[in-house]
C-alpha positions in Angstrom: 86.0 -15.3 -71.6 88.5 -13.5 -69.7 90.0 -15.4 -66.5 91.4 -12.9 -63.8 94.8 -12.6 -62.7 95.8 -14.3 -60.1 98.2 -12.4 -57.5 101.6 -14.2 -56.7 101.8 -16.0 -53.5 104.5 -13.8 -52.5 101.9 -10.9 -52.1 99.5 -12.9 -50.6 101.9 -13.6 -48.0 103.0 -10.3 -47.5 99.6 -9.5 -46.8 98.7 -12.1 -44.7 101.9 -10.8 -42.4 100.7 -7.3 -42.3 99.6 -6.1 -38.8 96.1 -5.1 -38.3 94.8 -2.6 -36.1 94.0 -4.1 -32.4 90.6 -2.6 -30.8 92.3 -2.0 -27.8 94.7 0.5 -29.6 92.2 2.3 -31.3 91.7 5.8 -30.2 88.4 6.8 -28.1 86.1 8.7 -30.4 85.1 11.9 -28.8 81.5 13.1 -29.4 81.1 16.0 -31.0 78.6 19.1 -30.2 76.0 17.5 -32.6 76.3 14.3 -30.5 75.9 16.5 -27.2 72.9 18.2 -28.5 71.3 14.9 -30.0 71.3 13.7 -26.4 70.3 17.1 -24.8 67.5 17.5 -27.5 66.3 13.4 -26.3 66.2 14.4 -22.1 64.2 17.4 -22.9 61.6 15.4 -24.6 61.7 13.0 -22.8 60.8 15.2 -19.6 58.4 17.1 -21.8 56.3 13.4 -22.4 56.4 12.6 -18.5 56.6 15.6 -16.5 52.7 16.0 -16.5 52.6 12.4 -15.0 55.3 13.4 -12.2 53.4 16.4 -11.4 50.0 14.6 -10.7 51.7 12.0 -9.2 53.7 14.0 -6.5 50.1 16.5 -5.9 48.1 13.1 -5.0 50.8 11.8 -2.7 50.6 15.5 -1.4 46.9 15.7 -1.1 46.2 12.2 0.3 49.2 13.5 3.6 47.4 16.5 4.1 43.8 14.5 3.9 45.5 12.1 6.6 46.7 14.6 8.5 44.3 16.6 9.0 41.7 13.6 9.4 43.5 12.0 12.1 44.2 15.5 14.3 40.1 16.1 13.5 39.5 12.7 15.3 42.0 12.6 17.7 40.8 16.2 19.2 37.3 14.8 18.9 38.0 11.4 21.2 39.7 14.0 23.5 36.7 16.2 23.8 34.6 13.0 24.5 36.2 12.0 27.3 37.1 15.5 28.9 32.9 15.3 28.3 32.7 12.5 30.1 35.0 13.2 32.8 32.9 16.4 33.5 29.8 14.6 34.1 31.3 12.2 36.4 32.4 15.0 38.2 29.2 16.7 38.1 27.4 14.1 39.1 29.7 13.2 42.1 28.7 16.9 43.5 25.1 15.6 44.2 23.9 13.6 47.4 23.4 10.4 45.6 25.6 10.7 42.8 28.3 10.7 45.9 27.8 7.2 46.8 26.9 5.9 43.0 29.9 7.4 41.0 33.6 7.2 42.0 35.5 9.8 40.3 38.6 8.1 40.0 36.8 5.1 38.2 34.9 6.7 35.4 38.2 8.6 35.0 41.0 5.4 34.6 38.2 3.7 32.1 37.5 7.2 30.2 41.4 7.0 29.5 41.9 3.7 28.8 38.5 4.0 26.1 40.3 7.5 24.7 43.4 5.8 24.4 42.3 2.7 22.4 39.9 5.3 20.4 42.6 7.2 19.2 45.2 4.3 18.6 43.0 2.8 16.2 42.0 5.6 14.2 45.8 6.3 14.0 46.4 3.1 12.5 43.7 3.0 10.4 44.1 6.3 9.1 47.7 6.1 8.6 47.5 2.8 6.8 44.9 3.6 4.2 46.9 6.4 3.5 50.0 4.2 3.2 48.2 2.1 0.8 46.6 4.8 -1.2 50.5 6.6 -1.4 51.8 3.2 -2.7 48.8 2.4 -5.1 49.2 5.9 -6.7 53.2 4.7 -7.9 51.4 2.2 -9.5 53.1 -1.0 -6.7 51.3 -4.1 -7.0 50.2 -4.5 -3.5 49.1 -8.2 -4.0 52.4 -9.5 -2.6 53.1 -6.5 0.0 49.3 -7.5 1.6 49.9 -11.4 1.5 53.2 -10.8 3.3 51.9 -8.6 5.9 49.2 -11.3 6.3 51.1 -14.5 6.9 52.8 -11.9 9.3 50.3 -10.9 11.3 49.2 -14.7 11.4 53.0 -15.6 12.6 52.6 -12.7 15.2 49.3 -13.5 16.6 50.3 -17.3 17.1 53.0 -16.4 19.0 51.6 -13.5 21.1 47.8 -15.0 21.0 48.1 -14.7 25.4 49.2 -11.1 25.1 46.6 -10.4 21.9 44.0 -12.2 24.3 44.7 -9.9 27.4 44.3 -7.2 25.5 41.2 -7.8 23.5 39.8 -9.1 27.0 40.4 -6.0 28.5 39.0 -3.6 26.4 35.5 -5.6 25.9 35.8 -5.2 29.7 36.4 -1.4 29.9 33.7 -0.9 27.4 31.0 -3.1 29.7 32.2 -1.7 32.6 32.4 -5.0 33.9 34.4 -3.3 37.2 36.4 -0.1 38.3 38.6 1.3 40.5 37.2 0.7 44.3 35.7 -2.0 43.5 35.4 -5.3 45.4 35.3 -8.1 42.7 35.9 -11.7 43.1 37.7 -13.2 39.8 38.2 -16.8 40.7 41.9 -16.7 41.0 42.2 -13.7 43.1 39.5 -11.5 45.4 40.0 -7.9 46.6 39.8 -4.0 45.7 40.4 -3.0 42.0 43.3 -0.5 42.4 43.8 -0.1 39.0 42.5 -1.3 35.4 44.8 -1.7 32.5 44.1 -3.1 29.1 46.2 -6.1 30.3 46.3 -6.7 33.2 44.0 -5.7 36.3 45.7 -5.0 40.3 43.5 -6.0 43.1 44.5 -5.1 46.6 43.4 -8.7 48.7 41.8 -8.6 52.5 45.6 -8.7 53.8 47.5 -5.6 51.9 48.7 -8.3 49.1 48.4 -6.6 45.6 47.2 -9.6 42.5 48.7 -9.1 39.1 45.5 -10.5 37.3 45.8 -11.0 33.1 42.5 -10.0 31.3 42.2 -13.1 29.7 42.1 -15.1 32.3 39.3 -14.0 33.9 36.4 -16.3 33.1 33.8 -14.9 35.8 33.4 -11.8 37.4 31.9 -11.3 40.6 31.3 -7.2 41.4 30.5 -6.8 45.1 30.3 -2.9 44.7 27.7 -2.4 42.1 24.0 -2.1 42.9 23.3 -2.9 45.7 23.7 -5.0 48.7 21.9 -7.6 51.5 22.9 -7.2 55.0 21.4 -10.3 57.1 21.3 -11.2 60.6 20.2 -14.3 62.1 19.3 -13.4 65.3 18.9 -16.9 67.6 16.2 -17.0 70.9 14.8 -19.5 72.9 11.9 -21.1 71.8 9.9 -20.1 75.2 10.7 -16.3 74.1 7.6 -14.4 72.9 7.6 -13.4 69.3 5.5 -10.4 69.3 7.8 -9.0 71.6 11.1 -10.4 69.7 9.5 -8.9 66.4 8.9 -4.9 68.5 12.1 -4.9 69.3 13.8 -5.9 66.4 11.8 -3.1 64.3 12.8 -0.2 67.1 16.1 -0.9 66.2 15.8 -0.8 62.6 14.1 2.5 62.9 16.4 3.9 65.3 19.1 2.8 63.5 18.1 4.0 59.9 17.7 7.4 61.3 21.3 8.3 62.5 24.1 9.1 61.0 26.4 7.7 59.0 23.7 4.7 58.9 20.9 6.7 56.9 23.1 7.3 54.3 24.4 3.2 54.5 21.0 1.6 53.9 19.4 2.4 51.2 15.7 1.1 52.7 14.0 -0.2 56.2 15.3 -2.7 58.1 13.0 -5.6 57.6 11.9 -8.7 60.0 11.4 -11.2 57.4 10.3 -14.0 59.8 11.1 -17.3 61.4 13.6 -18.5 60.0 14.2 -22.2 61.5 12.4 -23.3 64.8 14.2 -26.2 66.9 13.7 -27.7 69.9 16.0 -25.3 72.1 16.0 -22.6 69.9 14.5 -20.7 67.3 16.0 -18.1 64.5 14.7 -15.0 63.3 15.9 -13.3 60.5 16.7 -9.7 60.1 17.5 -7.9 56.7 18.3 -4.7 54.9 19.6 -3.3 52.0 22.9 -1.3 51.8 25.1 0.4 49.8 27.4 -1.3 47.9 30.2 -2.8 50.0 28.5 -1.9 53.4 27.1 -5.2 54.1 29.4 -6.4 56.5 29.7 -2.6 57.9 25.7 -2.6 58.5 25.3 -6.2 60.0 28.1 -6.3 62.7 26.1 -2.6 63.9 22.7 -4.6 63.9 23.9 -7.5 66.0 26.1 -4.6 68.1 22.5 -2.7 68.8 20.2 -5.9 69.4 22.1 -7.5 71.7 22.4 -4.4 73.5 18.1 -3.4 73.3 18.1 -7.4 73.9 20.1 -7.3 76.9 17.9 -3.9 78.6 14.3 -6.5 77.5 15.2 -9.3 79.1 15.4 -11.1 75.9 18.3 -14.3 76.0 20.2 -15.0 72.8 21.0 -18.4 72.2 24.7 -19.0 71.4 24.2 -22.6 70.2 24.6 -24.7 73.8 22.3 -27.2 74.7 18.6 -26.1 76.2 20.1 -27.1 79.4 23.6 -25.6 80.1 21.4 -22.7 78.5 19.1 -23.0 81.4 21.7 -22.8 84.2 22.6 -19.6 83.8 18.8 -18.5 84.4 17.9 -17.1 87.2 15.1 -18.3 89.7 12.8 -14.8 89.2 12.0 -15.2 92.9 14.8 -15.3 94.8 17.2 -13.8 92.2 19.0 -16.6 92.7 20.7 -19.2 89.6 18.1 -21.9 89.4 19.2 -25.7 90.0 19.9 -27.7 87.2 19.9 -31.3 86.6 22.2 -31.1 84.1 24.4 -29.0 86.8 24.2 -31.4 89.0 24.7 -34.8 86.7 28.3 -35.9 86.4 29.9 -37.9 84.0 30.8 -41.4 85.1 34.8 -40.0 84.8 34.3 -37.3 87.1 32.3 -39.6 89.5 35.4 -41.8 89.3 38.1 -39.4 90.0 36.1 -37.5 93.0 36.9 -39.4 96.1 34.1 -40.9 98.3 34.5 -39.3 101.8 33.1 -41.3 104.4 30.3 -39.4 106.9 31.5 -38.1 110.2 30.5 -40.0 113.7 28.6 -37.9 116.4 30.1 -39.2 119.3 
């Protein structure tokens, strides 16, 4: 067997001590045209496998905008030509004798508004937002995260703004009853007066001294509407018990007639005035009770006219109202019917034991 040379240590060293090449001083290869067209060869295919993909992806994006698009102008112009409907038959019916006195204009007009204007702002959102969600589903995002994010959101929001969120859901459940309107008289609990305007926040009522109430939706818990229907006009009309009510009961009814036949009053009550009866009967004085129905917001109107014309018919008959005195400082101021002269009194002529005291005695003349 043959045992290999072995090389001197002197060469070994010598190569050992020999520089090698560094990277760093190694010249930059420059690729060549084959390299070039390798890569240009790769990109074309590359667009050639997915271009199909891109294209289908970019015309459902493009037909899901248009889809939106047009969906949301079709039911925008549709709420609009709703409520320009609506508007027209309030107007409509405003032109007729009844429709007048049952239909204020600028009522049906503000809530027409405010129901367009929630109409449309939720079809917007909803509209827009599935079409959000359809764009992003078609690039293939997991929505998972996106939709628990927006969630715990609109939690964090709602907690925080649950007063404003409250007002506003308040108010459009109140719109769409038509719980109140402009012009009416509504009593809320913390505030009374005119509705001057109706917002999906918060409602303005004018009060009985010119004061204007900021009222928030959602704190209305009752609703009191003095303007819709109807309304009960009653007088208590007091006599004296010797008065006789045949008589009483004629005259109160040729009032009521009289008066439900001119103007503006005809129009006012909406029936005849009625005598409904005895009300209370006292000792010194008995109560008859006179009512009618009105137009809304006309009670008070009506019933300061009826006291107005009985005391006046009352006055011509002979008939004395009581005005809550005592039968006899009621009976002074009768006269005697035979001598037209006031009747004594006993009561006019008792004294109290202070005035006794203070009125000096005067001692009675001598006749010399």
């Amino acid at each position: 067997m043959e045992v290999p040379a072995v090389s001197p240590i002197s060469d070994l060293l010598a190569a050992g001590s020999s520089p090698s090449p560094s990277p760093s001083k190694t010249a930059p290869s420059v690729p060549s045209l084959q390299d070039a067209q390798e890569s240009a060869t790769n990109a074309a295919g590359w667009v050639e496998e997915n271009w199909s993909t891109w294209l289908a992806i970019g015309l459902r994006v493009l037909l899901i905008v248009v889809i939106a698009t047009v969906l949301r102008v079709a039911v925008r112009r549709a709420i609009t030509k709703l409520i320009d409907r609506m508007n027209r038959t309030a107007q409509a019916v405003d032109g007729t004798a009844i429709g007048g006195l049952l239909v204020n204009v600028e009522r049906r007009r503000q809530r027409s508004q405010a129901i367009g204007s929630v109409l449309r702002s939720v079809a917007s959102f909803l509209i827009l937002g599935t079409a959000g969600l359809m764009i992003l589903s078609t690039f293939e995002i997991n929505l998972a995260p996106l939709l628990a994010s927006a969630g715990v959101a609109g939690v964090a929001i709602g907690f925080g703004a649950r007063n404003l969120v409250t007002d506003f859901l308040s108010g459009v459940f109140m719109i769409l009853e038509d719980q109140y309107g402009v012009g009416d008289s509504i009593d809320v609990g913390v505030a009374s007066g005119e509705v001057i305007e109706v917002g999906l926040r918060v409602t303005k009522l004018r009060g009985d001294n010119g004061e204007i109430w900021y009222v928030r939706n959602g704190e209305v818990k009752r609703v009191g509407n003095l303007s819709q229907g109807w309304a009960t006009a009653g007088v208590d009309v007091t006599v004296r018990p010797s008065e006789d009510l045949d008589h009483v009961k004629a005259v109160l009814t040729e009032v009521g007639e009289a008066m439900s036949k001119e103007d503006p009053w005809n129009e006012m009550l909406w029936g005849p005035v009625e005598i409904l009866g005895l009300d209370s009967v006292l000792l010194d004085s008995m109560v008859v009770r006179v009512s009618a129905r009105t137009m809304p917001g006309k009670s008070l109107t009506v019933e300061r006219e009826l006291r107005w014309r009985i005391k006046r018919r009352f006055d011509r008959e002979g008939i004395r109202i009581v005005g809550g005195l005592p039968l006899q400082q009621e009976t002074e101021a009768d006269t005697d019917p035979t001598s037209g002269m006031a009747a004594p009194s006993a009561y006019a002529n008792t004294t109290s034991p202070q005035a006794q005291a203070a009125t000096p005695l005067t001692p009675p003349s001598v006749t010399k």
